[in-house]
ROMIGU-826036 format. One record per residue (C-alpha): residue number from 1; residue in one letter; x, y, z. Coordinates in steps of 0.05 Angstrom, whole numbers. Each point is the difference from the previous one (the first is absolute). Layout:
N
    i  aa    east   north      up
  NUM   A       X       Y       Z
...
END
This chain:
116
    i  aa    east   north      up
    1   X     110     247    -151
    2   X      73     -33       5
    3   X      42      15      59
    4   X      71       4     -12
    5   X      54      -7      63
    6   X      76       0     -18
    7   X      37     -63      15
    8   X      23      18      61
    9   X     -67      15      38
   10   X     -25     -67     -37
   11   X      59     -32      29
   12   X     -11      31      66
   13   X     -73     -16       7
   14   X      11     -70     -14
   15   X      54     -12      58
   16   X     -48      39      47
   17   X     -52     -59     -23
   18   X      50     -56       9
   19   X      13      31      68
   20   X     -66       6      23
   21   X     -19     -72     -29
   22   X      56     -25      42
   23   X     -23      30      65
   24   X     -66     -28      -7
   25   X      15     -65     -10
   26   X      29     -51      50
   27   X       7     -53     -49
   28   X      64     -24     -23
   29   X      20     -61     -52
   30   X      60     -48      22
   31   X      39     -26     -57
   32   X      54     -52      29
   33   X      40      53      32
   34   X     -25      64     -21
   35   X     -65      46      16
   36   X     -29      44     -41
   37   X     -58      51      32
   38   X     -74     -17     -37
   39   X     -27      69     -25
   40   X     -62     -18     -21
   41   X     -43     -68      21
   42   X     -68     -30     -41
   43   X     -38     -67      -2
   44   X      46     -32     -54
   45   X      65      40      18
   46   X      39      52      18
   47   X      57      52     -27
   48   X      64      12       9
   49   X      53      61      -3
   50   X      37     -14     -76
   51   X      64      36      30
   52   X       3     -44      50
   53   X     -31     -76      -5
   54   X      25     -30     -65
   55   X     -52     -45     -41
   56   X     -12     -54      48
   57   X     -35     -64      -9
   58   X      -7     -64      35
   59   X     -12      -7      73
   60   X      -1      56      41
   61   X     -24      12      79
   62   X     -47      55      16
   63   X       0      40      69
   64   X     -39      46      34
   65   X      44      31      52
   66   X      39     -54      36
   67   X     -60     -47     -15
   68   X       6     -54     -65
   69   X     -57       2     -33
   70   X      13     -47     -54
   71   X      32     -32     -49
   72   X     -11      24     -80
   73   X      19     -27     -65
   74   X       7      65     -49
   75   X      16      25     -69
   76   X       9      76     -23
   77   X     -47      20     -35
   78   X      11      64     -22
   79   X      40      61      21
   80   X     -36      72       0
   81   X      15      67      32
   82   X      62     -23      36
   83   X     -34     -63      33
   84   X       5     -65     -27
   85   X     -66     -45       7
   86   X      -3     -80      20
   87   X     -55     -43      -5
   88   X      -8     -52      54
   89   X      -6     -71     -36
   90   X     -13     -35      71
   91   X       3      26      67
   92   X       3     -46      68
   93   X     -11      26      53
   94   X      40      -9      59
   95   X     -15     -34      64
   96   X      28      -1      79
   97   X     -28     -73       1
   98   X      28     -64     -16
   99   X     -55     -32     -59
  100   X     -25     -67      30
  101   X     -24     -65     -36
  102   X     -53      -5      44
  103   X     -74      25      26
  104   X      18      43      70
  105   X     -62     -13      45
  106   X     -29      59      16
  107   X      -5     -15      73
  108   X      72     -36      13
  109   X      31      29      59
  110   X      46      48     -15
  111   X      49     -22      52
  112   X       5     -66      55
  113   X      18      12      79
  114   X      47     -39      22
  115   X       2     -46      61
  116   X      37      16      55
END
C-alpha cells in the first residue's frame, strides 16, 4: 500500500521533525564564529539542518550545553531529508587539565602549609 501526502503536509511534517530533533538535543557544533544546533548524534557523527549549516569541513568544536566536549575533524557526507550528515575523521576530546610530561605520584600532597 503507498501512502500519498501533498507537499505541504510532507513539508510540514518534516519541520515538526527538525523541531522536535532540535529540542532534544543539547548539542551544538562551533565553526570559528558560528553555531549550528546538532539534530541528530551517532558513534561516527552527527547531522545537521541543510537550511541552515552549510557543508562544513575541517575543524569544528562540539558542545553539550555550555560544556566543550571536544574537538572534531569532519567531512559531509551526504545530505538526506533536509539534514546534512558528517562523518567524524578524528575526535579529541577535551580536557580542564593541563597534559603533563611527567608520572603524577599518586600519593603527592595535593597542597603544602605554610610556615608561619
Amino acid at each position: 500500500m503507498t501512502t500519498y501526502l501533498s507537499p505541504d503536509v510532507q513539508a510540514g511534517l518534516d519541520a515538526a521533525r527538525k523541531k522536535a530533533l532540535k529540542k532534544s538535543h543539547r548539542l551544538r557544533v562551533q565553526a570559528g564564529e558560528d553555531t549550528y544546533p546538532v539534530l541528530n548524534a551517532w558513534e561516527g557523527g552527527f547531522s545537521l539542518d541543510s537550511d541552515v549549516a552549510p557543508h562544513l569541513r575541517g575543524l569544528v568544536d562540539l558542545y553539550d550545553g555550555p560544556k566543550h566536549l571536544s574537538r572534531c575533524l569532519i567531512v559531509a557526507s551526504e545530505e538526506e531529508g533536509g539534514e546534512i550528515r558528517f562523518e567524524l575523521k578524528r575526535m579529541t576530546e577535551a580536557s580542564d587539565r593541563q597534559p603533563v610530561d611527567f608520572e603524577r605520584d599518586p600519593d603527592a600532597p595535593v597542597a603544602l602549609i605554610g610556615r608561619d
